[in-house]
N, C-alpha and C positions, 0 to 999 in steps of 0.2 A: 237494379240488377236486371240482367236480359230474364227471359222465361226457364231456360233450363240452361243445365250445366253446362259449359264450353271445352272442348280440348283446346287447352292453350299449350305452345309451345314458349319458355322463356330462353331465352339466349344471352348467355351472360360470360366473360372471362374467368372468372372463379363466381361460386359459388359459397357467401359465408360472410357473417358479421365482422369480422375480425381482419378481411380484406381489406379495408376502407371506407369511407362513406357511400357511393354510388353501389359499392356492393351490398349495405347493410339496406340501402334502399330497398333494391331487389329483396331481400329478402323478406323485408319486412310487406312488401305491398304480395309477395305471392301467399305470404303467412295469412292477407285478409281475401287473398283473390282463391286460393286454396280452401277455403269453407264452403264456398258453393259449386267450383270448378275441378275441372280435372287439370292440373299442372304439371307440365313433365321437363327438366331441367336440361340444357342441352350446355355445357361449360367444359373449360379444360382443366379443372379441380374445383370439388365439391368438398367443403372444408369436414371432416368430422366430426369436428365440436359443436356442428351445429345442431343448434336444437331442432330443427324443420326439417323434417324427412320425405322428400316427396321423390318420386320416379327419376333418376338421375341415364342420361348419356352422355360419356365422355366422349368430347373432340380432340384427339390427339393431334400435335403438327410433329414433326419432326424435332428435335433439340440439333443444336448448332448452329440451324437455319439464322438470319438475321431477323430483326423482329419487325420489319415489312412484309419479309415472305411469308414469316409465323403468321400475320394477321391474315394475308391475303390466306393460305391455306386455310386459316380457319373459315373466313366469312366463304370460301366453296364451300368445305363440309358441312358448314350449318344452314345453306341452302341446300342440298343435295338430303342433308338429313330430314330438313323439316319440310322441303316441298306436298308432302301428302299426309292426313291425318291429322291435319289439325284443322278446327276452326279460327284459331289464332297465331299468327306466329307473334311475340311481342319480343323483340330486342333492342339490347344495351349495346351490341356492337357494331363498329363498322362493318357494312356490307349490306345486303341488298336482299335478304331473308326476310325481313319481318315486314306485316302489316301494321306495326305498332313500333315505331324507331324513338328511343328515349334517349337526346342528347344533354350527359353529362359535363362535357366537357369542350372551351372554347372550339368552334370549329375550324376542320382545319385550313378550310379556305381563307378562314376572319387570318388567321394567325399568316399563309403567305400571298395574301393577295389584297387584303385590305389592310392592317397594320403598317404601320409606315417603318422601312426596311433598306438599309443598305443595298444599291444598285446591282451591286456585285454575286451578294447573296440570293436576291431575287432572280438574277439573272441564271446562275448555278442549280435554283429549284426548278427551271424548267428540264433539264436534261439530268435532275437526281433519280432512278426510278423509285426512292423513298418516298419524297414528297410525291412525286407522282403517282403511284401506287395508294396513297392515301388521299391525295384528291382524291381519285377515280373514284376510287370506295366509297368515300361521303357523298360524291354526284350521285350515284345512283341509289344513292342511302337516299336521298331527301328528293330524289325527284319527284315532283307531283304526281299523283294517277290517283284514278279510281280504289276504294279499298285501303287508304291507306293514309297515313296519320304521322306525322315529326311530332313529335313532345319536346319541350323545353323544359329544364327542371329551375330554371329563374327565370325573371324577365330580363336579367342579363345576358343570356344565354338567349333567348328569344330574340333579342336587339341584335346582337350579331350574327346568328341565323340570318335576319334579314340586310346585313348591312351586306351579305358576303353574295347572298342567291336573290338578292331583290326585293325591293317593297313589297311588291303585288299576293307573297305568298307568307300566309298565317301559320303560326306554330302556335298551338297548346300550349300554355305552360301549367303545367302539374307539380308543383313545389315537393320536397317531402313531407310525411310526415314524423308521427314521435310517439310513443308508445308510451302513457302515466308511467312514473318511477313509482315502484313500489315506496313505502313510508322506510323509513331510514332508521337501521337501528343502530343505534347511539353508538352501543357498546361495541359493536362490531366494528363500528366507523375508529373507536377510538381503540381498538386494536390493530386494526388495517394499519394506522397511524405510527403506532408503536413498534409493529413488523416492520416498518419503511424509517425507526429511527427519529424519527421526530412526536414530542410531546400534543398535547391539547391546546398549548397555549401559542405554539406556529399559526403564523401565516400560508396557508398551502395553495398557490396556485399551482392551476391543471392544463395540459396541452396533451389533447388526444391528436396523432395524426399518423397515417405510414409513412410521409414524410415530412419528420419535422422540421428541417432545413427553409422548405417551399412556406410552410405551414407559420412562421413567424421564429421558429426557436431563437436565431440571433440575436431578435430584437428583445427576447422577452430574458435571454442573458446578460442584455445590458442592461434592462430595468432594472434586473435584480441586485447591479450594482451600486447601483443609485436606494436601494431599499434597505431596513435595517436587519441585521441578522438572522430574524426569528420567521422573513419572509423564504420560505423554498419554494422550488419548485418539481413536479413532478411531469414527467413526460412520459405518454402511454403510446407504444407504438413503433420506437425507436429502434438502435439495434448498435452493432457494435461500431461501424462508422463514425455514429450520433455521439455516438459516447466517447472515442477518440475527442469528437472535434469540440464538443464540451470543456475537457481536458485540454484540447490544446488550443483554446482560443477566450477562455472565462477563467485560468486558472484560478481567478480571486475569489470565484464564489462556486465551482465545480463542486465543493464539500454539501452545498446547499442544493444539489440536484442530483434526482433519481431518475434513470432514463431506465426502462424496463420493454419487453419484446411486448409483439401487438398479440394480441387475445382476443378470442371472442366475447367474452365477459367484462366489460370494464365497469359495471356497474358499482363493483366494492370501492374505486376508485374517486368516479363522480361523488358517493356517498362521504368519503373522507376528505377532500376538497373543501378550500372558501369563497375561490374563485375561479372561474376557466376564462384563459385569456388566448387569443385567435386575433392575435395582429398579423394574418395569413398575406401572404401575394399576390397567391393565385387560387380562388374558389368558384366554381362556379353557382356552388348554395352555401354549403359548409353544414352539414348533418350534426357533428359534434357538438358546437356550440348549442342546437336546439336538443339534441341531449340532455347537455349539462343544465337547461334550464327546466326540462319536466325532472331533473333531481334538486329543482330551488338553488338553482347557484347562481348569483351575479355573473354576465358575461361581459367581457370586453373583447368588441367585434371592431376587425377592418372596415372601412368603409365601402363603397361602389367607389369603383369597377370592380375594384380588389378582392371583395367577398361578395357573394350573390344573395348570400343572408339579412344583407344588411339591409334589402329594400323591404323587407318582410320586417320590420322593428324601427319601434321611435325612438330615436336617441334621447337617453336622459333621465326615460320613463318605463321603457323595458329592456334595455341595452346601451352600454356606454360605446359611441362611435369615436375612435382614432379619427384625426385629420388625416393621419397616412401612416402603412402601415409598418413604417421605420422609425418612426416617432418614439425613442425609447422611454426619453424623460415625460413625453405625456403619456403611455403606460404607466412608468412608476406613479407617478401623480394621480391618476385613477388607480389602480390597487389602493394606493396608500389612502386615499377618500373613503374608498369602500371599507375599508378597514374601520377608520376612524369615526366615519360616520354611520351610527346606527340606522340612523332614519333613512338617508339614502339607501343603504343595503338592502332594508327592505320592502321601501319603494320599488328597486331593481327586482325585484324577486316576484312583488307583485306583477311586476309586468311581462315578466319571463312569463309568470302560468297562465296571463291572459296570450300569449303567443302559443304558447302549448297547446290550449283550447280553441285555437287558432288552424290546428296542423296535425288531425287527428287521421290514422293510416284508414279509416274505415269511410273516412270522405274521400282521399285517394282513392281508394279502390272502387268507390261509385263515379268517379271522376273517370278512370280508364274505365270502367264498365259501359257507360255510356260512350264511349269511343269503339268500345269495339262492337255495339249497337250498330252506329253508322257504319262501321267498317262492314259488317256484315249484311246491309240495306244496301249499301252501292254496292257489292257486290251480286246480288238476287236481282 
């Protein structure tokens, strides 16, 4: 840790576990960076439910705007806000505020300028002021200078940073981390259970995600086809969309799933689960999954490209890796293993808490600590 306390400024889109992964991230690394700093939140909602109370400024944009303009408004006012008074500024957002930029999400030059792309469409992004408007923003988000820091949160995410802005420049990568689950009480687990309609003696897989569509759902409704009755599943995050499309497209096994709104809380969740399964699309880490394993649950993860999680775990021995992540019937085939076989289960389980032990938030927050050392030395 530096010598004394820091005013850091975080800049984030919402504020709160319950957002998403990238948000629970935030919250969780300010929760360790917050012990010995001064943190003061600069977001355009700060969730209620959250447990962590620290100095909040809202960034308002306009409503109705388009949501190019909404970003571009915000990343002016969160430069305009944080230019003075801080020692740090550290953000999650596109724009050009922070000395501390944490790229969650593929970027967006990887996605139109290096991905391989109908002529047409390439051609139309140079004259979209959408796409353009969020170029712009990322270029000056990750230009090099003095003072100042790109974080990757995989080395997926790292690889395309470079595939997109050049070899020659290095990005951090700071994985998340995971906070121990509390120990698990039975009973409450086996009420949880009983609230949601299903017995002790189900199969319950788990899919945490804000969207579960991106997130794998399809794949994991067709598994559930192929699996025997007593397998359900539950989906944490969802909304009424989800739930339409559950209904209109799994009629066969719709009775065997619970799609419920996203919460801050999902721990009662994790604890009533046998399995979480994350045959996702598109992740750039996947928070969830390393969730569901500091609550001991066998995970079955997407592979690379597809999950950014996945370079962080041995298949086999701390996580089951999909070949791909539409693969229904080799899902079903793993749940049904993990079910069946004892000894794998808790092989998988053992490996999950050596990953855990792996991804603790208080190495994180020595990890950015030490960043904004150097951030503060090149600038002196």
């Amino acid at each position: 840790m530096t010598d004394r306390a820091l005013k850091i400024a975080f800049v984030v889109d919402r504020f709160g576990g319950r957002f998403g992964g990238a948000e629970a991230y935030g919250v969780e690394l300010m929760r360790e960076l917050s012990r010995q700093h001064d943190v003061t939140v600069f977001a355009r909602e700060y969730d209620p439910g959250c447990d962590l109370h620290l100095p909040f400024v809202p960034i308002k944009t306009r409503k109705g705007l388009s949501s190019w303009m909404r970003v571009l408004l915000f990343a002016i006012h969160a430069r305009r806000l944080t230019r003075e008074g801080f020692d740090i500024v550290h953000s999650h957002m596109n724009g050009w505020c922070g000395d501390i930029e944490v790229i969650h999400v593929t970027p967006v030059r990887y996605n139109w300028r290096v991905k391989p792309m109908g002529w047409l469409k390439r051609a139309l992004s140079y004259v979209s002021p959408r796409v353009q408007t969020y170029l712009q923003l990322e270029s000056r988000r990750v230009s090099p200078r003095a003072g100042h820091r790109v974080v990757a949160v995989s080395g997926l995410i790292a690889d395309q940073l470079s595939k997109a802005y050049g070899e020659g420049q290095t990005f951090p990568v700071i994985p998340p981390g995971v906070t121990p689950a509390p120990v698990s009480d039975l009973a409450q687990a086996a009420a949880q259970r009983q609230a949601l309609g299903w017995s002790d003696t189900d199969l319950v897989c788990l899919l945490v995600a804000r969207n579960p569509l991106r997130k794998g759902l399809p794949t994991v409704l067709r598994a559930l086809a192929h699996l025997p009755e007593r397998a359900k599943l539950l989906v944490v995050g969802g909304n009424a969309q989800v739930r339409d499309f559950v209904r209109r497209e799994a009629a066969g096994v719709a009775h065997r799933v619970q799609v419920l709104d996203e919460t801050s809380n999902v721990g009662p969740y994790y604890a009533c689960a046998d399995i979480y399964v994350h045959p996702t699309l598109n992740d750039s880490f996947g928070m969830a999954p390393l969730e569901a394993m500091s609550y001991g649950l066998p995970v079955i993860l997407s592979p690379s490209p597809w999950c950014g999680f996945a370079q962080y775990v041995q298949g086999d021995t701390e996580a089951v890796l999909l070949s791909h992540p539409e693969n229904d019937q080799e899902l079903a085939g793993s749940i049904a293993r993990i079910d069946a076989d004892q000894a794998y289960r808790e092989a998988l389980v053992r490996g999950a808490a050596a990953v855990v032990n792996r991804h603790g938030w208080a190495e994180v927050a020595l990890r950015y600590t030490e960043l904004y050392r150097q951030v503060l030395s090149e600038r002196t």
